[in-house]
C-alpha positions as CSV (number, residue, x, y, z in Angstrom):
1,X,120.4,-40.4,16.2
2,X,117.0,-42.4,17.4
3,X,114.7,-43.0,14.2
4,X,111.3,-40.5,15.2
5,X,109.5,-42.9,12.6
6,X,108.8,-47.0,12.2
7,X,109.3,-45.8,8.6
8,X,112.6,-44.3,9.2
9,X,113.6,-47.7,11.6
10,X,112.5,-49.8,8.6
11,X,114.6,-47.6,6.0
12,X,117.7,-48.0,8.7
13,X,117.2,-51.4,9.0
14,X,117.6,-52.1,5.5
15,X,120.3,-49.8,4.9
16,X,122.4,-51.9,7.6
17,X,121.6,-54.6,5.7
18,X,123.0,-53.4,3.0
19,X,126.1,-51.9,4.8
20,X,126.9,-55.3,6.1
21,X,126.8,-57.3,2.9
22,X,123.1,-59.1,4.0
23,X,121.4,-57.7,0.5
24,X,122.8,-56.0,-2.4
25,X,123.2,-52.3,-2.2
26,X,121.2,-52.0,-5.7
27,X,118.3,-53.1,-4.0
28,X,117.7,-49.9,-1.9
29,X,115.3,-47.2,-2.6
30,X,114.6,-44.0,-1.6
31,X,115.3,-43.4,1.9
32,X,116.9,-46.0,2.2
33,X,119.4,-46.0,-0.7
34,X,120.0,-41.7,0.7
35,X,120.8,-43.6,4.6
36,X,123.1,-46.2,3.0
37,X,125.2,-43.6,1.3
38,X,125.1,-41.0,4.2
39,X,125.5,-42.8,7.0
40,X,128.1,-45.0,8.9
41,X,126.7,-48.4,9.9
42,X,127.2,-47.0,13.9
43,X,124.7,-44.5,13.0
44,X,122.9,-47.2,10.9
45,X,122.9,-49.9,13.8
46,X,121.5,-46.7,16.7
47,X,118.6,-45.9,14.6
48,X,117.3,-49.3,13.3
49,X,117.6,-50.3,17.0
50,X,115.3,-47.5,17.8
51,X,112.5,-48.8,20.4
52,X,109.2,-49.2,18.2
53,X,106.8,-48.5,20.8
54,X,104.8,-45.7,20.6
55,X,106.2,-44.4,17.1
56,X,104.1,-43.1,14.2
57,X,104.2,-44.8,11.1
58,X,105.2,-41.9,9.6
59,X,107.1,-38.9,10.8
60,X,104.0,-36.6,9.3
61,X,101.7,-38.7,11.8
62,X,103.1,-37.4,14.9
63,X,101.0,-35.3,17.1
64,X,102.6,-32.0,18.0
């Protein structure tokens, strides 16, 4: 799954992080914390390496 968001890249990235022992898992919020839980660090590792170019901040900032 490719992150639609450099929001949802950012909350991958630290939930990787976190997945691989880099921060403590109690440091997570929000999306983040829901990724960590939820998702295997494969999954993790796709979408935090989601290309940033051309992404919305947000996923609401898309134009469609």
């Amino acid at each position: 799954m490719k992150a639609t968001s450099k929001a949802q890249q950012k909350a991958a990235g630290a939930a990787l992080s976190a997945k691989r022992g880099e921060t403590k898992p109690s440091e997570l919020v929000g999306a983040s914390k829901e990724m960590y839980d939820s998702m295997s660090e494969d999954e993790l590792e796709e979408m935090a390496g989601t290309q940033r170019k051309g992404k919305p901040q947000k996923k609401d900032d898309q134009d469609d």
